[in-house]
SEMIMI-979438 format. One line per field, with one value per residue (C-alpha): chain; x, y, z. Coordinates in nm, 2 decimals. Layout:
REM residues N
cadena	c(A; ...) $
xx	c(X; ...) $
yy	c(Y; ...) $
zz	c(Z; ...) $
REM end
This chain:
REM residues 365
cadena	c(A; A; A; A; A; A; A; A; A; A; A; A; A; A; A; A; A; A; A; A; A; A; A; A; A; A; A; A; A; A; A; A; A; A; A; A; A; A; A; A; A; A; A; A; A; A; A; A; A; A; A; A; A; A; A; A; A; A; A; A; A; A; A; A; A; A; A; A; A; A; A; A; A; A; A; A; A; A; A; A; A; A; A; A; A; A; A; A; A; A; A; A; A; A; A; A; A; A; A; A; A; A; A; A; A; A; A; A; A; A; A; A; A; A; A; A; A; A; A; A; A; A; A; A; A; A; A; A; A; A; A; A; A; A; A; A; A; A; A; A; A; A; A; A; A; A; A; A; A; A; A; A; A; A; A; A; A; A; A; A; A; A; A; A; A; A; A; A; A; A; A; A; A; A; A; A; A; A; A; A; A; A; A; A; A; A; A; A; A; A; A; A; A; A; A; A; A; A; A; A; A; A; A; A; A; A; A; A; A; A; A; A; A; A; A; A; A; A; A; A; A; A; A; A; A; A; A; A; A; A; A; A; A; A; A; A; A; A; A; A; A; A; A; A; A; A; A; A; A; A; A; A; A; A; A; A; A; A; A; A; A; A; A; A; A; A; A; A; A; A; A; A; A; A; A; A; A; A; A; A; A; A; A; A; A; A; A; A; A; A; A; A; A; A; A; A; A; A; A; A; A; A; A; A; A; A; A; A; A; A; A; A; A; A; A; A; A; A; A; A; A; A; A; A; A; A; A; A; A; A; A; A; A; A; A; A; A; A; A; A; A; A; A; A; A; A; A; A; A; A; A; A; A; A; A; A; A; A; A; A; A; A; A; A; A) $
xx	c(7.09; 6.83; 6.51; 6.48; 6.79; 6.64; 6.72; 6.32; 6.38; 6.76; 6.60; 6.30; 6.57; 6.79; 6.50; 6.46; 6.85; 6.89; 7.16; 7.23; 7.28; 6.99; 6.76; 6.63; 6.67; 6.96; 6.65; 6.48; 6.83; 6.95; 7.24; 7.22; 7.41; 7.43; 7.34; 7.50; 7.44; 7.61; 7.47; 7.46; 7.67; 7.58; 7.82; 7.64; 7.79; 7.64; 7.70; 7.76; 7.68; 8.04; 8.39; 8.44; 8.10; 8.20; 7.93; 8.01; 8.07; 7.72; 7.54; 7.80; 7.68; 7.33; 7.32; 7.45; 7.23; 6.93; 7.07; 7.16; 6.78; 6.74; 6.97; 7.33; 7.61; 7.83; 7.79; 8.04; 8.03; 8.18; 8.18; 8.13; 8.08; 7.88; 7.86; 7.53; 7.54; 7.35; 7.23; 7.11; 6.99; 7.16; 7.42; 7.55; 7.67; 8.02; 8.12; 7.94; 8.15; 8.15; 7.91; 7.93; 8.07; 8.20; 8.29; 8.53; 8.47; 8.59; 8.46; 8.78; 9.16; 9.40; 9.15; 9.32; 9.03; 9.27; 9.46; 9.07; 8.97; 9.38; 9.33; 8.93; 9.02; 9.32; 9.10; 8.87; 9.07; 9.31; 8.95; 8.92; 8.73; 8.79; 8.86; 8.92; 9.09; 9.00; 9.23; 8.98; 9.18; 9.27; 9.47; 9.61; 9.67; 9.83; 9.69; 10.00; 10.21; 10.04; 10.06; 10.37; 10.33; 10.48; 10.64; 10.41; 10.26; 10.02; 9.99; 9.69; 9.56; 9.32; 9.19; 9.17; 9.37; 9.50; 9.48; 9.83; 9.79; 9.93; 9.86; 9.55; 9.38; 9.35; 9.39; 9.38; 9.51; 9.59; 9.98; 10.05; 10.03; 10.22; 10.63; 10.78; 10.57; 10.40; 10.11; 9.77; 9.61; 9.27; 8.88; 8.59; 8.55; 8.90; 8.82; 8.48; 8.65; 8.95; 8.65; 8.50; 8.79; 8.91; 8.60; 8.50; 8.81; 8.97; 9.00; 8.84; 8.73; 8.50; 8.50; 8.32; 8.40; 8.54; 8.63; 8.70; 8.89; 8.72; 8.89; 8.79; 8.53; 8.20; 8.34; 8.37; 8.50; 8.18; 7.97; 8.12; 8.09; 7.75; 7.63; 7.85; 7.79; 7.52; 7.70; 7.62; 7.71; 7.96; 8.20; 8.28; 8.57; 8.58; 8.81; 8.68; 8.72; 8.45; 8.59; 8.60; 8.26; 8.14; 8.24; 8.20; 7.81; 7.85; 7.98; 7.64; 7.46; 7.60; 7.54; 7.18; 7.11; 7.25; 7.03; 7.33; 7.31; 7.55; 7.65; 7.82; 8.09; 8.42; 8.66; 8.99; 9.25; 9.04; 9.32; 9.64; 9.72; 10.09; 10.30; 10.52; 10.21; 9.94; 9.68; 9.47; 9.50; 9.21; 9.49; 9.13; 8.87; 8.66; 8.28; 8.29; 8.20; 7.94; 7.82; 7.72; 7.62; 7.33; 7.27; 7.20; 7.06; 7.38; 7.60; 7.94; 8.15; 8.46; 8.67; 9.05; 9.29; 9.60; 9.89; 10.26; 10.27; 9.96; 10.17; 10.47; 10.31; 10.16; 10.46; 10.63; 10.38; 10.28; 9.92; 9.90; 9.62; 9.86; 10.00; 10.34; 10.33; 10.58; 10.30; 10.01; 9.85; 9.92; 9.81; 9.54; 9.45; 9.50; 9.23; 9.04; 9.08; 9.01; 8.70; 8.57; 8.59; 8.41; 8.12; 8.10; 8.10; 7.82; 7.59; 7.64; 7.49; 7.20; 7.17; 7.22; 6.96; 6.70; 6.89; 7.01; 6.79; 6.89; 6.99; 6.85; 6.52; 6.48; 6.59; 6.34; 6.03) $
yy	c(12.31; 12.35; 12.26; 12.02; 11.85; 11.58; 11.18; 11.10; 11.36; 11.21; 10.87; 10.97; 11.11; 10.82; 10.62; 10.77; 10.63; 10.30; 10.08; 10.04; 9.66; 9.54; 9.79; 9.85; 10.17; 10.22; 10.25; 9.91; 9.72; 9.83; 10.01; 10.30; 10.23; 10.54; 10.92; 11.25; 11.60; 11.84; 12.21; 12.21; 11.87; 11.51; 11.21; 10.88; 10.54; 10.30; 9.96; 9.81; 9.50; 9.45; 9.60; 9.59; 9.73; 9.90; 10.18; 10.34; 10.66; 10.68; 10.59; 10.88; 11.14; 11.07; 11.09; 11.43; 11.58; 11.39; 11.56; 11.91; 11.95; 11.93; 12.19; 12.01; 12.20; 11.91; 11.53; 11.29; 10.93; 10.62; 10.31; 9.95; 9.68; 9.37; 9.03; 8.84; 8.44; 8.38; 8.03; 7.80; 7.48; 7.15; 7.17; 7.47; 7.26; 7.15; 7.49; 7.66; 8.01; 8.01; 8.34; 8.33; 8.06; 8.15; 7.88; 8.02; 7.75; 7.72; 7.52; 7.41; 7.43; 7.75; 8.06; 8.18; 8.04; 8.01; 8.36; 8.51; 8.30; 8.37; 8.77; 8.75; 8.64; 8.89; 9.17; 9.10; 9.01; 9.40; 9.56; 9.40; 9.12; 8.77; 8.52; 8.16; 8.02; 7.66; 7.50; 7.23; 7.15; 6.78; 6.67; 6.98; 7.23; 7.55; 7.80; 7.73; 7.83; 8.15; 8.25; 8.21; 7.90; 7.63; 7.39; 7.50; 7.18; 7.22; 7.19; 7.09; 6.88; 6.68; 6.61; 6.99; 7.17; 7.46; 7.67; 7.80; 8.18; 8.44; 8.80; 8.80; 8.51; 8.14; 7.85; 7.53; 7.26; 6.89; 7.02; 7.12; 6.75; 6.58; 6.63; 6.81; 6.71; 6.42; 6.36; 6.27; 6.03; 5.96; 5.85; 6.06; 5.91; 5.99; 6.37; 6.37; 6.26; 6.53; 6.81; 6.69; 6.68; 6.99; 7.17; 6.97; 6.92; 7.28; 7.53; 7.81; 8.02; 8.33; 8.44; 8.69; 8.48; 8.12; 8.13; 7.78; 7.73; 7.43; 7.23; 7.29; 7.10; 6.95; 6.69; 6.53; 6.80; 7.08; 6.82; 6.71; 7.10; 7.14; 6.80; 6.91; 7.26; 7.56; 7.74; 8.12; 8.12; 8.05; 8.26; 8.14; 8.26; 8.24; 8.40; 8.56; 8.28; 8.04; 7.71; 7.88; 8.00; 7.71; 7.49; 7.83; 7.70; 7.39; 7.48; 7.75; 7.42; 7.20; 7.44; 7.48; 7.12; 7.08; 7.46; 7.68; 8.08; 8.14; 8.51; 8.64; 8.57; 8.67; 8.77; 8.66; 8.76; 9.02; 9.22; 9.30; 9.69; 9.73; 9.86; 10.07; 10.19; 10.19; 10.05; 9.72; 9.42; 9.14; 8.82; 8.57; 8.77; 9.03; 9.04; 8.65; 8.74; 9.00; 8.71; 8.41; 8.70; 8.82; 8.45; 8.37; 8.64; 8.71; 8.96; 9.03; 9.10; 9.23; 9.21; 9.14; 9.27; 9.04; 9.16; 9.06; 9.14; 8.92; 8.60; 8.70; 8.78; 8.44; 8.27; 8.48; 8.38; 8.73; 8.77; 9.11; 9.27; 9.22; 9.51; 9.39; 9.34; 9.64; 9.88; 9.73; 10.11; 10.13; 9.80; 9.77; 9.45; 9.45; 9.76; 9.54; 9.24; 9.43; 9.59; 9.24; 9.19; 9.42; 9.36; 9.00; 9.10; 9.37; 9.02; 8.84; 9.09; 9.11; 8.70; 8.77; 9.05; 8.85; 8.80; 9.21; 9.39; 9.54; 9.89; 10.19; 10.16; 9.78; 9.88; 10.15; 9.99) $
zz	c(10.90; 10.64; 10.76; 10.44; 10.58; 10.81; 10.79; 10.69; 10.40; 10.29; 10.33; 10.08; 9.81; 9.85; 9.73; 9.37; 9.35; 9.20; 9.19; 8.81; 8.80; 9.01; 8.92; 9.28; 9.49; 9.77; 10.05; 9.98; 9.92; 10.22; 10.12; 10.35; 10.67; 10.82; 10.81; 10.94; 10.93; 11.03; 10.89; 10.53; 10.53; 10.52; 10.58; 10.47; 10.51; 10.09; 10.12; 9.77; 9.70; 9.58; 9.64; 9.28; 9.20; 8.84; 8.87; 9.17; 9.01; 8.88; 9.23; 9.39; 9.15; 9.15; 9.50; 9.52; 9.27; 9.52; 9.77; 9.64; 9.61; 9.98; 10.03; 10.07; 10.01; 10.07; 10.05; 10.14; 10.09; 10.30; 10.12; 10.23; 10.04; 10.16; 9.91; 9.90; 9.86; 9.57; 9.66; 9.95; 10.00; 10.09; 9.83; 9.93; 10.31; 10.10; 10.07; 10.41; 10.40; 9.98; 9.89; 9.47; 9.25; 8.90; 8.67; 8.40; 8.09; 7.75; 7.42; 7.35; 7.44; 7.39; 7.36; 7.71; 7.95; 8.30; 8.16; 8.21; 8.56; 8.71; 8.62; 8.69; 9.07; 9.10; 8.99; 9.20; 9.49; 9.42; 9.43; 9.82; 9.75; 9.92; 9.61; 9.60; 9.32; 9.22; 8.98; 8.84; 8.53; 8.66; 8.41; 8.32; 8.55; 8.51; 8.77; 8.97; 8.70; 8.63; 8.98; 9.06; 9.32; 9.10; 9.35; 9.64; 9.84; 10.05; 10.47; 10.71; 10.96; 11.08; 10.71; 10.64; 10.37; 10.37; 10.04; 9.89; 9.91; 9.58; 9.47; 9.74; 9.63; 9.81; 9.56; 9.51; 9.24; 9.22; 9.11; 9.50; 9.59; 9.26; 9.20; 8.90; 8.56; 8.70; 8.47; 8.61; 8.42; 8.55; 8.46; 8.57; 8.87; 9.02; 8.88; 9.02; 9.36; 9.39; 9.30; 9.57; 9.81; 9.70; 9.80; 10.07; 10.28; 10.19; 10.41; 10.24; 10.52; 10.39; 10.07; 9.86; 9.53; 9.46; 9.07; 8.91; 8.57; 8.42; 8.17; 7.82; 7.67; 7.82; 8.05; 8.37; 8.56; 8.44; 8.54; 8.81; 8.96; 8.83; 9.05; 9.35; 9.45; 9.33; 9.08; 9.05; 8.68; 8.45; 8.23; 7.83; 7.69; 7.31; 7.04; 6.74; 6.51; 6.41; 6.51; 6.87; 6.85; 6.74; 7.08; 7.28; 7.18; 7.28; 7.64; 7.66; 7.55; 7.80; 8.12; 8.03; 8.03; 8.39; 8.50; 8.50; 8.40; 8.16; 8.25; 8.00; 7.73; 7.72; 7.35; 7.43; 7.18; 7.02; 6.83; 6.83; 6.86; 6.68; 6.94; 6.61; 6.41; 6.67; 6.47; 6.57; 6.39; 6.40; 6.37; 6.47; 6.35; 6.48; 6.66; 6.71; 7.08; 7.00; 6.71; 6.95; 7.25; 7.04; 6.86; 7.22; 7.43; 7.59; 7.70; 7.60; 7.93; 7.78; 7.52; 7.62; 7.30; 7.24; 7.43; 7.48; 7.86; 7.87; 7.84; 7.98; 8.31; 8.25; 8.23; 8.50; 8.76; 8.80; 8.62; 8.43; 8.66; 8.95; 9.12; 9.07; 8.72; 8.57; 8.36; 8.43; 8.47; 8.13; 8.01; 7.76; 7.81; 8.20; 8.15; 7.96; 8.23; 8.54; 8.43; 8.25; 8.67; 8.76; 8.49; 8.65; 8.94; 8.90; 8.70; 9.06; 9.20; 9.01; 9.10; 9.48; 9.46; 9.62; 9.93; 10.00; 10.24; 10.59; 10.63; 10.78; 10.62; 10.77; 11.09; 11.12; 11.02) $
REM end
């Protein structure tokens, strides 16, 4: 073994690596589980601070150059993945076992808002991740449709709900308990009630992420969820065109009056690649996301192209990041989808920051 190679030494290189979202080093965020050498060769055990951490590559590569310098001939890494709550606090009693919430909102209707939360919890759920899905549209639902549980009802006892389960991800919508196209035709109170029921008396267990599709707009049901629970952040989807960006606003607008982070925006439908010529066509525009992003001080967290498969899958009940949608591999817009996923997920991260430590480090001090 080369006398360089010892755990004090590994531990000290480690250190000068930083995890790219939060800025922090792997030593002091406690992502180094365990160490071993053998010779020239080290084993470690990273924890990420997300199964679907989207720079894993870099973290990998910069730890073998670290530890190249100490003499490694070979490094090999074991990854875990461990997801911080990003809140506390009284509030956070109604959902006990919820780490992140991500409300997925919209300006206005038809710029694809539950097509982004449906394939932002299956991403996240196919890269191992423990997802709720909370269908929060009252009046409107369609997450059942999208994923393929139209005509599920729901079981329990005792009070307690059990979630309908699709593609990985647990969910939840008022459609399990009504019969065929019964509409719901409520006031905000009702609405304020079944958000409450449906995160109070649901059995949600664990999970890593619980994603809610919010109806468009700035109504009841956003404020509703904003009064109820802490929410991490929240998601706007917008297309390219002005009278889209223009309520996209009004949604930012709305969730900093009630002290929600916005994380990010998201350009649905943000051109249409000819499947005969090839070439990209902007039917609504183009840079409306990357318009209102820097008119605000966001960030633009993907850029989803319109796609045929998009809505079919949709419509099929088989979202188009699932695994058993036919070509998603070769999907541009599923590319697109999955790592827009992976970007939010990364932003929790940065929120949770404050609650990561552990690790070797902690336990040896």
């Amino acid at each position: 073994m080369p006398d360089a190679l010892t755990n004090e030494n590994i531990m000290s290189a480690l250190s000068r690596v930083k995890d790219p979202e939060i800025g922090r080093d792997l030593v002091s965020l406690g992502m180094v589980k365990e160490i071993a050498i053998d010779g020239s060769t080290v084993d470690l055990t990273v924890e990420l601070t997300t199964p679907a951490c989207p720079l894993k590559a870099k973290i990998e590569s910069e730890i073998v150059d670290e530890l190249a310098a100490l003499g490694a001939a070979a490094v090999r890494v074991d990854w875990a993945s461990n997801v911080k709550r990003s809140f506390g606090g009284p509030a956070a009693d109604l959902i006990p076992g919820v780490r992140n919430t991500i409300a997925v909102a919209s300006g206005k209707g038809g710029v694809g808002k539950t097509t982004v939360a449906v394939n932002l919890a299956v991403s996240l759920a196919r890269d191992g991740a423990r997802v709720g899905l909370l269908d929060a549209d009252i009046t409107g639902p369609n997450v059942p449709l999208m994923m393929g549980t139209e005509g599920a009802h729901v079981t329990g006892a005792a009070g307690r709900v059990n979630p309908v389960i699709s593609h990985g991800v647990q969910m939840m919508s008022i459609q399990y308990f009504l019969t065929g196209d019964a509409p719901v035709i409520w006031r905000g109170p009702l609405i304020h009630s079944a958000i409450q029921q449906f995160l109070r008396d649901v059995e949600w267990g664990e999970l890593d992420y619980l994603v809610v599709d919010l109806p468009p707009g700035t109504g009841d049901a956003a404020l509703s969820l904003s009064q109820l629970i802490p929410l991490t952040g929240a998601v706007v989807v917008t297309t390219p065109q002005e009278v889209s960006l223009t309520d996209a606003r009004k949604a930012i607008a709305m969730f900093n009056k009630v002290n929600v982070r916005t994380l990010g925006v998201v350009e649905n439908m943000s051109g249409f690649i000819c499947p005969n010529c090839r070439e990209e066509h902007d039917i609504f525009g183009s840079g409306g996301g990357e318009k209102i992003a820097r008119e605000l001080e966001l960030e633009v967290l993907g850029r989803v192209p319109l796609e045929p498969g998009v809505r079919t899958g949709g419509d099929a009940g088989v979202p188009i990041t699932s695994t058993q949608y036919p070509g998603s591999e070769d999907s541009a817009a599923a590319t697109a989808l999955r790592g827009l996923a992976r970007t939010v997920a990364g932003r929790v991260s940065v929120v949770a920051a404050p609650f990561a430590g552990g690790g070797l480090a902690a336990a040896a001090s």
